[in-house]
C-alpha positions in Angstrom: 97.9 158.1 69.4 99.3 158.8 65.8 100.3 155.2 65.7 96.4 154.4 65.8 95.7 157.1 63.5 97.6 155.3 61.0 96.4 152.0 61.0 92.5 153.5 61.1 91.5 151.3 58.2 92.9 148.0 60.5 90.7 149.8 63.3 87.5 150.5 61.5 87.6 146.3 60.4 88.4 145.0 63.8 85.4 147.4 64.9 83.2 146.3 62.8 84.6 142.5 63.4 83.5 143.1 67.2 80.2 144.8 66.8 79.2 141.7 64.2 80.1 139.1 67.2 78.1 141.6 69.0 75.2 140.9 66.9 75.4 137.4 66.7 75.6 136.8 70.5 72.7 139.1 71.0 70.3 137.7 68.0 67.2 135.9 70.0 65.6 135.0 66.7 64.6 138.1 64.9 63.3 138.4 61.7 65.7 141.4 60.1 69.2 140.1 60.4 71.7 143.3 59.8 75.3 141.5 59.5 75.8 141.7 56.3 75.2 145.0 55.6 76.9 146.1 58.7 80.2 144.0 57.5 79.8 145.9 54.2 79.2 149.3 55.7 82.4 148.5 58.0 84.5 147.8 55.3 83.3 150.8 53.4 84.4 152.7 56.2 87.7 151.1 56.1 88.3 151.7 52.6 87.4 155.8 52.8 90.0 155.2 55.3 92.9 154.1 53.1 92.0 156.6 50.9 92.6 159.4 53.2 95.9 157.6 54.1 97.1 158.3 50.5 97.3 162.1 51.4 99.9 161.6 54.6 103.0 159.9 53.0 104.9 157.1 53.6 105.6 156.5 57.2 106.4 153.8 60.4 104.3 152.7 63.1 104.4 150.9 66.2 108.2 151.3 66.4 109.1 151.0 62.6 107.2 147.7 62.9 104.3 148.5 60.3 104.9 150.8 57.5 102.3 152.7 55.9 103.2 153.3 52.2 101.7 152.9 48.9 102.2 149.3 48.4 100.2 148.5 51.5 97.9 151.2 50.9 97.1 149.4 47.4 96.8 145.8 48.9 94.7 146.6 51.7 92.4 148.6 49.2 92.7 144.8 47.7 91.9 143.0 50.5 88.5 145.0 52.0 86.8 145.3 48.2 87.5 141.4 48.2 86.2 141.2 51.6 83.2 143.0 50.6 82.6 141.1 47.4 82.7 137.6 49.1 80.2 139.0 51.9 77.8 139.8 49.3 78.1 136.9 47.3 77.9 134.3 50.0 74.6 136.6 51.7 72.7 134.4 48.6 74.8 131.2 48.0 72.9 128.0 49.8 76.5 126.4 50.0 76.4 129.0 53.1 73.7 128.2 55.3 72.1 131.4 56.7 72.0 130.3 60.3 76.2 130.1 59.6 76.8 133.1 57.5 77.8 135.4 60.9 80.3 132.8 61.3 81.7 133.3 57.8 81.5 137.2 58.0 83.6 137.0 61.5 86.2 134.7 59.3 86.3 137.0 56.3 86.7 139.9 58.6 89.1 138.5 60.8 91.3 137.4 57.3 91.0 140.8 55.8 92.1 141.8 59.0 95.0 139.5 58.9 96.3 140.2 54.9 96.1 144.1 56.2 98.3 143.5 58.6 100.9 140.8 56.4 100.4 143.8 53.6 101.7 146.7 55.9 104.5 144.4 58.2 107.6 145.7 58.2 109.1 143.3 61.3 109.6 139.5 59.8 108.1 138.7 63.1 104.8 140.5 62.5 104.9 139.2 58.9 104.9 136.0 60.6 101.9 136.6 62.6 99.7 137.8 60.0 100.3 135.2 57.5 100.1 132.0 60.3 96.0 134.5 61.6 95.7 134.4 57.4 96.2 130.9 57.6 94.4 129.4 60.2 91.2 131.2 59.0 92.4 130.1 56.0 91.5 126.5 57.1 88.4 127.1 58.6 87.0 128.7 55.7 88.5 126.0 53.6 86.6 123.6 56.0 83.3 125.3 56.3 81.3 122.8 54.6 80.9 120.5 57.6 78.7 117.6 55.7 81.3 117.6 52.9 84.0 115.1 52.6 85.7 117.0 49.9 85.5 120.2 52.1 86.7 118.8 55.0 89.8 117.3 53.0 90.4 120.5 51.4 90.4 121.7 55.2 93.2 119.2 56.3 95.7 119.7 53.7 96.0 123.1 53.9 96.2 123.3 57.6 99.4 120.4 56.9 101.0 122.2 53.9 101.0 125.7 55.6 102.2 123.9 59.2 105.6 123.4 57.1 104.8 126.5 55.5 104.8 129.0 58.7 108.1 126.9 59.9 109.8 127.5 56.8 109.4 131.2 57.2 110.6 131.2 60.9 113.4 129.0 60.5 114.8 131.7 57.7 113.9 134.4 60.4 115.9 132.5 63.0 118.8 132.5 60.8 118.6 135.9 59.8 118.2 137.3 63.1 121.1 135.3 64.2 123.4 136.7 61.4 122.2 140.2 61.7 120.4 141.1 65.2 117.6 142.5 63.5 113.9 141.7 62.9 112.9 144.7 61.0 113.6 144.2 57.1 114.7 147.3 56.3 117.5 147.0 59.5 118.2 143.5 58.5 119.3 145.4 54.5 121.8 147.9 56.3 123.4 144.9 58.4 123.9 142.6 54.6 125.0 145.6 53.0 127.7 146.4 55.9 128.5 142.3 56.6 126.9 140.4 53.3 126.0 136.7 54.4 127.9 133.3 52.9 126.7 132.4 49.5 125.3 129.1 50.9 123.3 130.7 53.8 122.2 133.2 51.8 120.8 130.3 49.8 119.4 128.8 52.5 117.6 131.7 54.0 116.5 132.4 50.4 115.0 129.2 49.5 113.9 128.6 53.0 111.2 131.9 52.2 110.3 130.8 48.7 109.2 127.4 50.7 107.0 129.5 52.8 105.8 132.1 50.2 106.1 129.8 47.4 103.0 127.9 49.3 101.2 131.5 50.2 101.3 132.5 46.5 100.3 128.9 45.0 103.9 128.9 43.1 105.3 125.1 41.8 105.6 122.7 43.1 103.8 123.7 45.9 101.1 124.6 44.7 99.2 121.7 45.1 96.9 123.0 47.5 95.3 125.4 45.1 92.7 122.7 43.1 92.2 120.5 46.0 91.1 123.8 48.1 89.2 125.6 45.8 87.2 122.5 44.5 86.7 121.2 47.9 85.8 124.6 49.8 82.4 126.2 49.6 82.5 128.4 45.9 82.3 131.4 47.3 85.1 130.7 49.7 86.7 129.2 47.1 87.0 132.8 45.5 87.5 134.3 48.3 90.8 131.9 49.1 91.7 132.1 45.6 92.4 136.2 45.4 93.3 136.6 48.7 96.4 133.7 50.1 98.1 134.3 46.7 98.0 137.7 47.2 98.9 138.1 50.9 102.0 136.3 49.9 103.0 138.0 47.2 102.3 141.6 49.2 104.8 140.2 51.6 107.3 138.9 49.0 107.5 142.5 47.3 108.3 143.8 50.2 110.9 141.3 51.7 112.9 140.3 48.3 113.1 143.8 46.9 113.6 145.8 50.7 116.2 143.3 52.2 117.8 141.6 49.2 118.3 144.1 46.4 120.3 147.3 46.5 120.1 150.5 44.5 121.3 149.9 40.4 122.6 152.2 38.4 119.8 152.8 35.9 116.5 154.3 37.4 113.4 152.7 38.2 115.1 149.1 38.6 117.4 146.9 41.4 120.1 144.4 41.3 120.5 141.3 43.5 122.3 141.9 47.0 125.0 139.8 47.0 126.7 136.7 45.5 123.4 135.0 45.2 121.4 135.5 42.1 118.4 134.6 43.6 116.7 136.0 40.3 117.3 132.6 38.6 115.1 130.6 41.3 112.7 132.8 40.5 113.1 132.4 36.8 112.5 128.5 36.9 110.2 128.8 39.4 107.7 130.8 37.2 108.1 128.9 34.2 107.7 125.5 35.8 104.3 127.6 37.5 103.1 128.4 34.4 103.2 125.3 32.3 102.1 123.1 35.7 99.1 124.9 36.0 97.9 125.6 32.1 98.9 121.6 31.5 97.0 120.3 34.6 93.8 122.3 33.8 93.4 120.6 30.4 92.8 117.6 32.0 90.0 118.6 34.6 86.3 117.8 34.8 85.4 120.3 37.4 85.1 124.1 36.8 85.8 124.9 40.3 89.0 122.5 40.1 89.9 123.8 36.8 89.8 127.2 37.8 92.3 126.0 40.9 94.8 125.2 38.3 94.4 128.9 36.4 95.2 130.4 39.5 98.6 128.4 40.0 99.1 129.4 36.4 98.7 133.1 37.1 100.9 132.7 40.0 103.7 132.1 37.2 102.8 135.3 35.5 103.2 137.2 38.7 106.7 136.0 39.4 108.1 137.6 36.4 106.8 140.7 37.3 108.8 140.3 40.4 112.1 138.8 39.3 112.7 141.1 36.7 113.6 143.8 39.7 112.1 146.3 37.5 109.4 149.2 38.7 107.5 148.7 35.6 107.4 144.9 35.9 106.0 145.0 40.0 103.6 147.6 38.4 102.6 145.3 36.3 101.9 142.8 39.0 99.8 145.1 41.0 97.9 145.4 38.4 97.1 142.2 37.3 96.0 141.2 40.6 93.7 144.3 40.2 92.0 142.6 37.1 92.2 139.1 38.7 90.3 140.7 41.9 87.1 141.3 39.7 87.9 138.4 37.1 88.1 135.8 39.7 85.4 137.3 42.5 82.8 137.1 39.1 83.9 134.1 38.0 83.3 132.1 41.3 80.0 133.9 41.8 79.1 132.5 39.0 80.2 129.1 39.4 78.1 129.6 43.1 74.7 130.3 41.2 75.7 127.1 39.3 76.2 124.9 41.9 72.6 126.3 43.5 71.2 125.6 40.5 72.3 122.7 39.6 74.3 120.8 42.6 76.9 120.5 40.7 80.6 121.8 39.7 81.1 119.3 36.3 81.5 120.5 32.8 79.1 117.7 32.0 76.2 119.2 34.1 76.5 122.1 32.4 75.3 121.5 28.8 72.8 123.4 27.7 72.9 126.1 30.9 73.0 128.5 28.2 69.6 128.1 27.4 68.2 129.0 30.9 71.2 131.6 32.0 71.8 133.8 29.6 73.3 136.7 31.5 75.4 134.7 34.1 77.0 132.4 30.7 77.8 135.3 29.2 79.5 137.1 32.4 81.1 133.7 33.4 83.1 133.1 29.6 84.3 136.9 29.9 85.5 136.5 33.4 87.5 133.6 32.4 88.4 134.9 29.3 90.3 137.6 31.2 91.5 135.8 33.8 93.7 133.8 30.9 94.2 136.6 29.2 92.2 137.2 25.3 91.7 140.5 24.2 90.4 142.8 24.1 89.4 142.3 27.8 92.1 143.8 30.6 93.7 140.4 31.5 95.1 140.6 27.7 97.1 144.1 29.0 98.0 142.9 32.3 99.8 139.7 30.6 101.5 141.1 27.8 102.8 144.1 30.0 104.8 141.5 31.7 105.7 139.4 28.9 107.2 142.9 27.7 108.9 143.4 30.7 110.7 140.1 30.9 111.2 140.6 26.9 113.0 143.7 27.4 115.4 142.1 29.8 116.4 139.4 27.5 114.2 136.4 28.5 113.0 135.2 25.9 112.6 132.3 26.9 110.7 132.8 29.6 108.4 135.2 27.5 107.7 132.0 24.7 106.7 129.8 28.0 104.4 132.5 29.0 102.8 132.8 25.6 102.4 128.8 25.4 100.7 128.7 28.9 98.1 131.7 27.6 97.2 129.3 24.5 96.8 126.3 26.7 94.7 128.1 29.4 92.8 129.7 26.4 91.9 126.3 25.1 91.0 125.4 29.0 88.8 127.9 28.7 87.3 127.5 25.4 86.0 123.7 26.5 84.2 125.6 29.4 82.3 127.8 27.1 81.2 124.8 24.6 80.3 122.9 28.0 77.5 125.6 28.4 76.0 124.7 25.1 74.0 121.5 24.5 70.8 119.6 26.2 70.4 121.1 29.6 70.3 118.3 32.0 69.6 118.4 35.6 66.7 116.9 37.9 65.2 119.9 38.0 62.5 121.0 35.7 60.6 123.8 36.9 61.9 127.7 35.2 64.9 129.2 36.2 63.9 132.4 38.7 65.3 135.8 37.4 66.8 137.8 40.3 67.9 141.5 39.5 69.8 141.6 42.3 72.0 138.9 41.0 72.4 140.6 37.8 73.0 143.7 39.5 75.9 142.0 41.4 77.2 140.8 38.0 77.3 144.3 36.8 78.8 145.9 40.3 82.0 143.3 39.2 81.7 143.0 35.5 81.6 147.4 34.4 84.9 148.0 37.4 86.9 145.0 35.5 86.2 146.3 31.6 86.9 150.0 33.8 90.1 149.0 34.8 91.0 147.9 31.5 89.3 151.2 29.7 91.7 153.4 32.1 94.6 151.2 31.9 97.0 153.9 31.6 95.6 155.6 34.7 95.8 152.6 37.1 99.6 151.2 35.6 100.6 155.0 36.9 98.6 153.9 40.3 100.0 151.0 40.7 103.2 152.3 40.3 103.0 154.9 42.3 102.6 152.5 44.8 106.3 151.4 44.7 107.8 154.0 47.1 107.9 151.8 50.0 111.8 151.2 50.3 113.2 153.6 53.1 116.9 153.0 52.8 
């Protein structure tokens, strides 16, 4: 029973998972529809949950196979807002038909479900699970669009990519079971620290996981999938994918690289590489070949959607030098700027969403002249992506150059000028998207735009917690960080 007790906020969204199928099979065609507000009121109850987990320490379930801690305290805090922000922005999106919006609120559930799960896993096997449930969903929400070509593309390649993906991660499990006769990662540390593996299978189990998570976390070169997915899927799943696969990998690469192949340094608050292999330097090249690919290949797009695709591969760079660095501060610092990109990238799709309803279209060209008829959303949309690249004085600008002073202070510079170079190109990205909003406004359309309060109450319920974040910095760095006491060796 105190197994369950734990994982309550799990319980409380597969509850409310069942009692919306319970809804949907029972509806005989009344009016008043209650779904979505029961998926938000579950996941509400969910989230009071996680915060009354804060209050019993870090602990095992299950037989040491999930681990309740800060770090997957903080992610599943991630994953249900994000969960809760895409069911209220798809409740008004016509790219989501209402007769099918049950259907996308048992996906979404049955995700957030899913990166809860991946978040807490401290058993490879279970990490294994929850990522291949995160990304079958993953490609039916990609998919959802059933009249769309483009979304039924962006369906296929990412069931392919993450095929090789999920055997990537179980090969490296098969070798790592075999060479240590343990499944659970913090096991798996005591047997490489007692019998350290070969240099080269220690590269191959290493680079056999940054195949798999590489793809999770939308990291070079296999990041690929990002722009075709997110232009091709439905916006608001497009946001929703966009927030939550990167950072269901990266909540499982925390925990795996720094639990299983790092040991204790010398100086407080940071680790050193387990080993012969400095698997650091992968990690290195990997985020500067990240960054540059995606600020580079956004230049060059003509859809938003798309060109916000390639943003997101960008900030996967910035996240990976938050991780190598094997520094508290610097996997603070990631936390937190997957905090700001929660609300940052949620609003920014929302926005795009309204667009497409608007205007059936996702092309810079369509939208000259928007500004004359939207205002509000314009305004809201150009700070969104300003923080999502990074300008000050919005958050984004903090969250960046906390890592670049991270990496900085362990004597990359290099990788610190590549990071700075992809800001200024993802700046200019943006900066074409904001002149696309000025001009003639064209579209087949003539009749007034419709003012909705509700909408602009839903740009404020994500716009006022983003500039928060940023106001109370401080505050949430010292969150995030107190997340980090989730290695029980």
């Amino acid at each position: 029973m105190n197994d369950f007790v734990r994982v309550l906020p799990e319980t409380c969204i597969a509850l409310t998972l069942v009692f919306v199928l319970i809804g949907e099979i029972t509806y005989y065609g009344e009016r008043v529809r209650l779904l979505s507000l029961l998926s938000v009121m579950g996941l509400g109850a969910a989230l009071i949950q996680v915060s009354i987990s804060y209050e019993q320490g870090n602990s095992f379930a299950f037989s040491n196979a999930v681990s309740v801690d800060g770090l997957s305290l903080f992610f599943k805090s991630l994953f249900i807002v994000l969960a809760g922000f895409s069911v209220v922005s798809a409740a008004r999106s016509s790219e989501i038909p209402a007769k099918r919006r049950p259907e996308f609120y048992v996906l979404v559930l049955t995700s957030c479900l899913a990166m809860c799960l991946a978040a807490g896993s401290a058993e490879l096997l279970l990490s294994f699970v929850a990522l291949q449930a995160v990304n079958i969903v993953g490609h039916l929400l990609a998919g959802f669009g059933k009249r769309s070509l483009r979304s039924a593309e962006a369906g296929v390649k990412y069931l392919v990519l993450f095929s090789v993906s999920g055997v990537s991660f179980l090969y490296a499990t098969g070798i790592l079971l075999s060479a240590t006769h343990a499944l659970n990662i913090y096991d798996i540390h005591k047997a490489l620290v007692a019998n350290p593996l070969p240099r080269i299978q220690m590269l191959i189990v290493f680079m056999l996981f940054v195949l798999s998570l590489g793809s999770q976390m939308a990291a070079f070169p296999l990041s690929l999938w990002a722009p075709d997915v997110i232009e091709g899927a439905p916006t608001p799943i497009a946001g929703f994918l966009s927030v939550g696969v990167p950072a269901t990998g990266f909540a499982v690469a925390i925990r795996l690289f720094l639990a299983t192949f790092t040991e204790a340094s010398e100086v407080h608050g940071q680790w050193k590489v387990l080993g012969d292999f400095q698997w650091t330097e992968v990690l290195t090249l990997l985020a500067g070949a990240t960054m540059l690919f995606g600020a580079f290949l956004s230049l060059r797009q003509t859809s938003a959607k798309r060109m916000l695709g390639c943003l997101v591969v960008a900030q996967t760079g910035y996240y990976l030098m938050g991780l190598l660095v094997l520094d508290e501060v610097g996997v603070a610092a990631v936390l937190y700027n997957l905090l700001v990109g929660l609300f940052a990238l949620i609003g920014a799709f929302y926005v795009l969403s309204f667009f497409h309803d608007e205007l059936g279209s996702d092309q810079l060209a369509d939208y000259k002249g928007v500004l004359n008829r939207a205002v509000p959303e314009c305004i809201c949309l150009v700070l969104f992506l300003f923080c999502v690249v990074g300008v000050p004085p919005l958050p984004g600008f903090l969250a960046k150059f906390t890592l670049i002073g991270v990496v900085i202070r362990h004597g990359q510079l290099s990788l610190a000028a590549v990071a700075i170079l992809a800001m200024a190109l993802s700046t200019i990205t943006v900066s074409r998207l904001a002149f696309s909003l000025v001009g003639d406004f064209r579209t087949p359309s003539s009749k007034p735009r419709r003012v909705s309060p509700q909408r602009n109450i839903f740009l404020a319920a994500i716009l006022v917690p983003m500039l928060f974040v940023g106001v109370f910095a401080q505050f949430f760095l010292s969150w995030a960080g107190r997340s980090l006491g989730f290695i029980f060796w």
